[in-house]
N, C-alpha and C positions, 0 to 999 in steps of 0.2 A: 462535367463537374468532377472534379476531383474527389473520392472517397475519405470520410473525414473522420475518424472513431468516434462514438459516443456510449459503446458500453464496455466494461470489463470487469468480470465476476471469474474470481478467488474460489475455493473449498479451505476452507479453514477448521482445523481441529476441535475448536472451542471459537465460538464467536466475539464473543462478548469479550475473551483474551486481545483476538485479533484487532473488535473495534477501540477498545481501549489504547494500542499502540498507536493505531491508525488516526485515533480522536490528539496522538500526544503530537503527530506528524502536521495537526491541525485542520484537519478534516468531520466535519461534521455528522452525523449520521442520523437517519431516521430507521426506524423497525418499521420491516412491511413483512406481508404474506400477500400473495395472487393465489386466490380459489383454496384449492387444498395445499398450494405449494407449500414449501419448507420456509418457515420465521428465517428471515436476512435481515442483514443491514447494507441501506443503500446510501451513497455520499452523493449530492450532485453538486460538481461544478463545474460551471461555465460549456455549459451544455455538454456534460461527459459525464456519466454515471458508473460507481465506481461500488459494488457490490460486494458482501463476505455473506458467503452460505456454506450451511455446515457440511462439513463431508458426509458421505455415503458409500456402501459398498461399490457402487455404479461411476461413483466420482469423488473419488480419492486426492488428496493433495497431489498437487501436479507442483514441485518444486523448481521443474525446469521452467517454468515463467521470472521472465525477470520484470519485475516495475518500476519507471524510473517519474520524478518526482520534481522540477525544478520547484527551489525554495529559495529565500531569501537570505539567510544567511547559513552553511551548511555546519560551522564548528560549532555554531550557537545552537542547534539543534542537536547536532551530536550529542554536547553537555545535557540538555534536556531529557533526551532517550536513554541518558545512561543506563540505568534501571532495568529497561524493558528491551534495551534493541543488544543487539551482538554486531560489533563495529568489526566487518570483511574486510576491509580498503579501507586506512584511516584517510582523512581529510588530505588533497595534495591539488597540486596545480594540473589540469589539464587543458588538449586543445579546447575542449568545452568548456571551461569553466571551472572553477572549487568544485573538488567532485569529491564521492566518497562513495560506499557500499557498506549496507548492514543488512541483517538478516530478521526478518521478522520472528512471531512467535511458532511460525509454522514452518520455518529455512525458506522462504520466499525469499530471495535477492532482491533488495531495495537499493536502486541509484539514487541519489541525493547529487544537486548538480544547483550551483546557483552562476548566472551567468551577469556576466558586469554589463 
């Protein structure tokens, strides 16, 4: 069997910044805590868990991750982010699809890619 992702967990500066972007991306989220752990937000979908927890001296924003996102229409969502996202790589044709690159509120690299 082939290895399949199901989790991936962010440090983010401010949470509630980051789920708000994240909630505009269309992602839902729920607040959890495990035992004494640190209050996150967790998104699930489609069996892939998608996590923001706050930084710490121990575990500091890591910017070198990049996240990538296939959506449905990517210029439609751009307009939407305007506000909140910082647009890398405007909207253009690639081999994969309408793509694009923004930056969240933490300089996370966000790919946006909707595929026809």
């Amino acid at each position: 069997m082939e290895p399949k992702l199901n989790l991936l967990v962010i440090r983010c500066s401010d949470i509630d910044e980051s789920e708000s972007f994240y909630q505009a991306l269309g992602l839902s989220f729920v607040k959890h805590r495990h035992g004494k752990g640190a209050e996150h937000y967790a998104a699930e979908v489609e069996g892939f868990t998608f996590e923001l927890y706050p930084t710490t001296e121990k575990f500091p924003v890591s910017i070198g991750t990049r996240i990538g996102f296939v959506v449905e229409d990517v210029d439609q969502l751009l307009v939407q982010l305007d506000d909140c996202a910082k647009v890398l790589t405007a909207a253009t044709e690639s081999p994969w699809g309408r793509r694009a690159v923004i930056a969240d509120p933490d300089g996370y690299r966000i790919e946006l890619i909707n595929r026809c």
